[in-house]
C-alpha positions in Angstrom: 46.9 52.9 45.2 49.9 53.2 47.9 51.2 56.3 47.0 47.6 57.9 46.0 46.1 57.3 49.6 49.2 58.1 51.4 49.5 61.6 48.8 46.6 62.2 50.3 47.2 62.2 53.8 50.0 64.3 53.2 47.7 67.1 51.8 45.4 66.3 54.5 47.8 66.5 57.4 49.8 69.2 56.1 46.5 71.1 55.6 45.0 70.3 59.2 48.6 71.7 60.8 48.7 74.5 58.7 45.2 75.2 60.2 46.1 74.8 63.4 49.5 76.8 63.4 47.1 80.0 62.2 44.8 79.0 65.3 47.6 78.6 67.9 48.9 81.9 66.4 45.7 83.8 68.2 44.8 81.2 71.0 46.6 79.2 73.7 48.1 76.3 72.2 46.6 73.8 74.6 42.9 75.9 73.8 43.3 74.9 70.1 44.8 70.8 71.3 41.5 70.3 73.2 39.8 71.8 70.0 41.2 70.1 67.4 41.9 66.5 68.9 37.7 66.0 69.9 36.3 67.1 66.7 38.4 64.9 65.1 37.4 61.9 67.1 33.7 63.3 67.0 34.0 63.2 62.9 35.5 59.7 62.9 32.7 58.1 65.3 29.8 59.8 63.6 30.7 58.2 60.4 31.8 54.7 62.0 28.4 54.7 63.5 26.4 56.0 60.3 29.2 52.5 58.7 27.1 50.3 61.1 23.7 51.0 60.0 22.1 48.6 58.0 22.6 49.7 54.1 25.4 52.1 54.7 28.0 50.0 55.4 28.7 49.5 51.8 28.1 53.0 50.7 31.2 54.4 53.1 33.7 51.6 52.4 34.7 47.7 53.1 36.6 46.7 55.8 35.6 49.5 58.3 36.0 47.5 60.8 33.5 47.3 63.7 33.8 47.2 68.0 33.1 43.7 67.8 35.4 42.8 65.1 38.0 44.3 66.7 40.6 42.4 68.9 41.7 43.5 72.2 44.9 43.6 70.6 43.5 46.3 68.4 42.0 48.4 70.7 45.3 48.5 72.3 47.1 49.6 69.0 45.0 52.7 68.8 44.6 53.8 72.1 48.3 53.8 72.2 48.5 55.3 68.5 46.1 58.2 70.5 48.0 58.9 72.9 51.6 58.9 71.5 50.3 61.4 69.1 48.8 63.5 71.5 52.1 63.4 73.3 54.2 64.0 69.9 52.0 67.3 69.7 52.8 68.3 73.1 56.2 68.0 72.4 56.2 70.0 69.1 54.7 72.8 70.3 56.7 73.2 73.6 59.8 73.3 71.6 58.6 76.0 69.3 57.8 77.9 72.0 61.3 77.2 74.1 63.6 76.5 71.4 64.6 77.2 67.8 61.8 76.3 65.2 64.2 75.7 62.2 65.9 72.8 64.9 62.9 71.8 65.8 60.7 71.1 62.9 63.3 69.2 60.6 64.3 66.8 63.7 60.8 65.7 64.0 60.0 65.2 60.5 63.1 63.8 60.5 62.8 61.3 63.3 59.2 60.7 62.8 60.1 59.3 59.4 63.4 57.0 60.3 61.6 55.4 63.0 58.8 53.5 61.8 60.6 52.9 58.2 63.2 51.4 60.6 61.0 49.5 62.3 59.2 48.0 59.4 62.8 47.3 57.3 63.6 45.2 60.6 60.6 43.4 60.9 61.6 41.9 56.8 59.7 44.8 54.6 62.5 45.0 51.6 62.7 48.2 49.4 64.1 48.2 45.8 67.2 50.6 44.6 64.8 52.7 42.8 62.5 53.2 46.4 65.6 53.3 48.7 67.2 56.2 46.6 63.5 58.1 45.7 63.2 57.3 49.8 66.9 58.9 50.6 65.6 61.8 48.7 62.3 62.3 50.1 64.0 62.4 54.2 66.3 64.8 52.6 63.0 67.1 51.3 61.2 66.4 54.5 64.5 68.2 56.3 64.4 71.3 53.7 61.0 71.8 53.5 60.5 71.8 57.4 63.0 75.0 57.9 60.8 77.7 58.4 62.1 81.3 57.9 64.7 82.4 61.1 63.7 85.5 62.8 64.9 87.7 65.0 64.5 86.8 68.8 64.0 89.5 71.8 67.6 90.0 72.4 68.6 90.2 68.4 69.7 86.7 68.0 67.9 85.0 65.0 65.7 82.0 65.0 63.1 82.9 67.7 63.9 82.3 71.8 66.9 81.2 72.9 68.8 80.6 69.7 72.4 79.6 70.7 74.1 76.3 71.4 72.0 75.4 74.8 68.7 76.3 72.7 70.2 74.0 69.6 70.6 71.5 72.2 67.0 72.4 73.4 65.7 71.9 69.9 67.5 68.9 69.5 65.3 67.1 72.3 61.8 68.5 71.7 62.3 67.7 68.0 63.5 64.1 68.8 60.7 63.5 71.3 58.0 64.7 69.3 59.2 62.8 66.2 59.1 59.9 68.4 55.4 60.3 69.4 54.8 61.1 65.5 56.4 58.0 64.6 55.3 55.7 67.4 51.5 57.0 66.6 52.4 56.1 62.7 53.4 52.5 63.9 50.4 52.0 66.3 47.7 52.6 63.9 49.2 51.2 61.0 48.8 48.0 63.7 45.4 48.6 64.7 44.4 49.4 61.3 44.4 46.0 60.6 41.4 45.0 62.0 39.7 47.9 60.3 39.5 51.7 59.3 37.6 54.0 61.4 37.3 52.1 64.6 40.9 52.6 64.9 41.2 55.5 64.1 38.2 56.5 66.8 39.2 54.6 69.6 43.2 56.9 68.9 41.2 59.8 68.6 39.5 59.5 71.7 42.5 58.5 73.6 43.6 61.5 72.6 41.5 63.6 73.5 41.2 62.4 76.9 44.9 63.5 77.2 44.3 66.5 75.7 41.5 67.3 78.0 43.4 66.3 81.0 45.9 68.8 80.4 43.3 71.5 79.8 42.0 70.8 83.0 45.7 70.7 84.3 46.6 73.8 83.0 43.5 75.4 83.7 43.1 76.4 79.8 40.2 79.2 79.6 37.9 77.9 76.9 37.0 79.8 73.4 36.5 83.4 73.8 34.1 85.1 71.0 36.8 86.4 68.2 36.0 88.0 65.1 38.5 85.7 63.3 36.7 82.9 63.6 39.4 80.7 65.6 37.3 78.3 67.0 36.2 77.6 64.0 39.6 77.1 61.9 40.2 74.8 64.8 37.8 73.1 64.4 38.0 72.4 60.6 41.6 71.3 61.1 40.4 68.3 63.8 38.2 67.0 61.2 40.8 67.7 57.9 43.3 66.2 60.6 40.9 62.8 60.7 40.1 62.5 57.3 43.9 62.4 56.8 44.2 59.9 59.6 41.9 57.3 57.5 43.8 57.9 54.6 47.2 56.9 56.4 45.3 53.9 57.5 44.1 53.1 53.9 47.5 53.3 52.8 49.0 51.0 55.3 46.9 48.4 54.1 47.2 48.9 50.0 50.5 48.6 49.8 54.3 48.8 51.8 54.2 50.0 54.7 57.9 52.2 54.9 56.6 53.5 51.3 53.3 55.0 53.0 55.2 56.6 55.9 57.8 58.3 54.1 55.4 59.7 51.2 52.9 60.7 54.2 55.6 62.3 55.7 56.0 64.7 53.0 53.1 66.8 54.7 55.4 69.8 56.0 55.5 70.8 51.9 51.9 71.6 51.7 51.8 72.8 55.2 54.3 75.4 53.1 52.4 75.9 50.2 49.3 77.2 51.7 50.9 79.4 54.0 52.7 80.7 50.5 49.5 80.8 48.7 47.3 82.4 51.7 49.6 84.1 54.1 51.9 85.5 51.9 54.8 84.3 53.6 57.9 83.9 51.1 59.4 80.7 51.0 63.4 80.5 51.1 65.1 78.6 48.6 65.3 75.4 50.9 62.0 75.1 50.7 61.9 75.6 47.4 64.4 72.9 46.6 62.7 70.3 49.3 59.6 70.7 47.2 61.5 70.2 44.0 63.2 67.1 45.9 60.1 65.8 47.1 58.5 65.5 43.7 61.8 63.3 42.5 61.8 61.2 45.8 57.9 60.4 44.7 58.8 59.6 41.4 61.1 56.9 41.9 59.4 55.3 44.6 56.3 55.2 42.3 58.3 53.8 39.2 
């Protein structure tokens, strides 16, 4: 049940950032944030109120959890969850725009893996051969699959702005820090997930969106112009894909190890690929094409 639930909050979240990346390409990246992060939190709490009416609560699930229920302790665990992930996105995005994306985007996916699977390995979780090999594998995929095309910057040099060793060094520290907040906001509602499913996972998404609002208002982001693309609405359909793949991360945490649901749910940058193969067109270069392939044996042997 482990590796089904946390398969599916890869396809989720891969889905919900591929989304948003299409929506930050025709917006202000801090418009789409304050877009994304409260209709996410507004899907969540609709449905965690609809699980506290009489009748329903068994329909939508067991074990949803409730305000009461939950322990202060808790509600500390996903506020924190909220905000480290708000602050991991922050992060991502500023170094795409500053610094090389194909240093960028690995280091995170990178770090954002290592660090909770560390964390849990120290606090006694213990992984068989077979799961710390197909686990090897799937960090390795995670790296490939993450390397986006390079492209030519403004002064010829490849890989977007500022492509040599200062912006590598540049890269270096957005990636880390936004992996951080990924993997700090993996480890804080896995915690607070204990004491249920979707208050949790409301109370982080409205902690986030208070931060993402706050910077809105810091940056004095111009709200959602009419567009004939429909952006507002591709944002907003990735905050709600985005939450849906935030219960599933939850649900996984609880069915099974907790290192094995974090590095399978990390494998999210691969679909993230896909669609923008199968929709955009864009051709995938054969690191990709071998993280996929690599991703599919790392998932094999931890679910053997």
């Amino acid at each position: 049940m482990v590796t089904i639930l946390a398969l599916a909050a890869a396809v989720l979240y891969g889905t919900a950032d591929f989304l948003g990346g299409v929506a930050s390409r025709r917006a202000n990246v801090f418009a789409v944030l304050v877009t994304t992060v409260p209709a996410g939190a507004a899907v969540v709490l609709v449905v965690a109120l609809l699980g506290e009416a009489p009748g329903l609560g068994g329909l939508l699930g067991h074990g949803l959890g409730s305000p009461t229920s939950m322990g202060w302790d808790a509600v500390g665990w996903a506020a924190v969850s909220g905000i480290c992930g708000a602050a991991g996105l922050i992060a991502f995005y500023a170094g795409f725009a500053a610094a090389p994306i194909s240093v960028v985007a690995p280091v995170a996916a990178l770090v954002s893996t290592v660090l909770p699977v560390g964390i849990a390995i120290a606090g006694g979780e213990r992984l068989t051969s077979r799961m710390l090999a197909g686990g090897l594998i799937c960090l390795v995929a995670i790296v490939l699959v993450s390397m986006p095309p390079a492209r030519r910057g403004r002064q010829g040099h490849r890989d977007g702005p500022d492509a040599g060793s200062v912006g590598r060094l540049r890269g270096l520290a957005y990636g880390a820090a936004a992996g951080a907040g990924f993997g700090l906001f993996f480890l804080c509602l896995k915690n607070a997930g204990q004491s249920g499913v979707l208050w949790p996972v409301a109370i982080s998404r409205t902690a986030g969106t208070l931060v993402a609002v706050g910077i809105a208002v810091a940056t004095k982001t111009r709200p959602w112009r009419r567009d004939g693309g429909g952006t507002g609405v591709i944002a907003l359909v990735s905050g709600a894909v985005d939450a849906a793949a935030n219960v599933c991360y939850v649900l996984a945490t609880r069915a099974g190890l907790f290192g094995l649901a974090v590095v399978i749910t990390s494998l999210y940058p691969g679909m993230t690929v896909l669609l923008a193969r199968w929709v955009l067109g864009e051709r995938m270069r054969w690191l990709q094409r071998a993280g996929l392939l690599l991703a599919a044996a790392g998932v094999v042997l931890l679910t053997t």
